[in-house]
Structure formats: C-alpha cells, structure tokens
C-alpha positions as CSV (number, residue, x, y, z in Angstrom):
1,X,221.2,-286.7,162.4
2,X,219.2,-289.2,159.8
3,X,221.4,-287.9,157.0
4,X,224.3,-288.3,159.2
5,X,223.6,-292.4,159.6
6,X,223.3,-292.8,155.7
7,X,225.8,-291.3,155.2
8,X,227.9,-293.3,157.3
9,X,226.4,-296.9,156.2
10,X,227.0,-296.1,152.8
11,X,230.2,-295.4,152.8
12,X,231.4,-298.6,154.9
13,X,229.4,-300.5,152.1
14,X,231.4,-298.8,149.1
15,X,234.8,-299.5,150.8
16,X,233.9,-302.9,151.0
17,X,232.5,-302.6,147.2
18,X,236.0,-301.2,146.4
19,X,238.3,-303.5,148.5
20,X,236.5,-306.3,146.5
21,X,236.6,-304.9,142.9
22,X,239.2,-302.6,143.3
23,X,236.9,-299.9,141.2
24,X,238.2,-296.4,142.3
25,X,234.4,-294.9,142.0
26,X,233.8,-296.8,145.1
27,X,236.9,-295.5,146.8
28,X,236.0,-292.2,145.8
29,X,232.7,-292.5,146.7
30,X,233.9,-293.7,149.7
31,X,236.4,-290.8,150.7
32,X,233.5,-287.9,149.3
33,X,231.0,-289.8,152.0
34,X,233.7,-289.7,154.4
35,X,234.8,-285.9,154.5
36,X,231.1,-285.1,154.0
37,X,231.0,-287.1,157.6
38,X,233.9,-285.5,159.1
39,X,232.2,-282.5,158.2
40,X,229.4,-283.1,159.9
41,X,231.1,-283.7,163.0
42,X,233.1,-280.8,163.0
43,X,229.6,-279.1,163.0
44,X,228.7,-281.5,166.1
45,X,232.2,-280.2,168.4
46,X,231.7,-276.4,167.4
47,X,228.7,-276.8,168.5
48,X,229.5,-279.1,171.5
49,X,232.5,-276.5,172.9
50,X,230.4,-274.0,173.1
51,X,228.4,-275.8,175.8
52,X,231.6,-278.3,177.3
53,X,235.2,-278.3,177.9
54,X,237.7,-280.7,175.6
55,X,237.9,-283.1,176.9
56,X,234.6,-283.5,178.5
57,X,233.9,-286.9,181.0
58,X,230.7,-289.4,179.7
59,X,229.6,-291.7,182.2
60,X,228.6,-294.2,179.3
61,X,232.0,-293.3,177.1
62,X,234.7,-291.8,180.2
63,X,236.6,-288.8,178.6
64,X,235.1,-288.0,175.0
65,X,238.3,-285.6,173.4
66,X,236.5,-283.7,170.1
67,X,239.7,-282.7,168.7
68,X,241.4,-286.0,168.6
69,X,237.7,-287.3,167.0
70,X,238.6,-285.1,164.5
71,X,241.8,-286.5,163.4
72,X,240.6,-290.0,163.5
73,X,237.9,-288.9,161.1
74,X,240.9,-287.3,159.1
75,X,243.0,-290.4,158.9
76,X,239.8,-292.6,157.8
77,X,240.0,-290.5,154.9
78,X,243.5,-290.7,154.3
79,X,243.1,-295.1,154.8
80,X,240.1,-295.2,152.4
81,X,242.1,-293.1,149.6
82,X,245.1,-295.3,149.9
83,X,245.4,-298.4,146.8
C-alpha cells in the first residue's frame, strides 16, 4: 500500500508540473503513474470480489461499486493525456 501512496502523490505533482510548463515528460509521467495506479487497484477489486459483492455497502463510504472505480481511474488517464 506504501508504493501505492507515492505513486499517487507524484503523479498529482507532475500534472500540475505539466499544466504549468506544458512539458509532455510530465504529462507522460503523469499518465505512466497513473495506469501503474489503476493497475494497482484492479489488483485491490480482484482481490476484493472474491470476498464481497459489487457493489458492496461501507458504513463510512455507503455503496462502494469496484467496477465503476475502475472506469473513473480509466478516464483520469484519458484527462491527463489530453493537451
């Protein structure tokens, strides 16, 4: 989970390093950090239907719905990849 939270610091900092210079190895950087994220957490809901149902009711959250998760992670990377 520690590589999980660098991971997802750094790449908030190199959008904001590319929405400021415009220098596309940020915005790449920033869509390699990203997928490498989503990837993680399509680890996290393979491992998380196993034990649940989709979607699955949090008291802290309310209904938590690991598929649609996984789009949202999908269209971060398609937002940080656009000029």
């Amino acid at each position: 989970m520690l590589q999980f939270n660098k991971t997802c610091h750094n790449w908030a900092t190199q959008l904001a390093l590319y929405r400021k210079t415009k220098n596309k190895n940020y915005q790449n950087k920033t869509v390699s950090q990203l997928l490498k994220a989503r990837d993680y957490w399509k680890k996290y809901t393979e491992t998380a239907m196993l034990q649940n149902i989709n979607p699955i009711w949090t008291n802290r959250v309310g209904h938590v719905d690991w598929m649609k998760a996984i789009d949202f992670a999908d269209l971060n990377v398609t937002i940080a990849g656009k000029d």
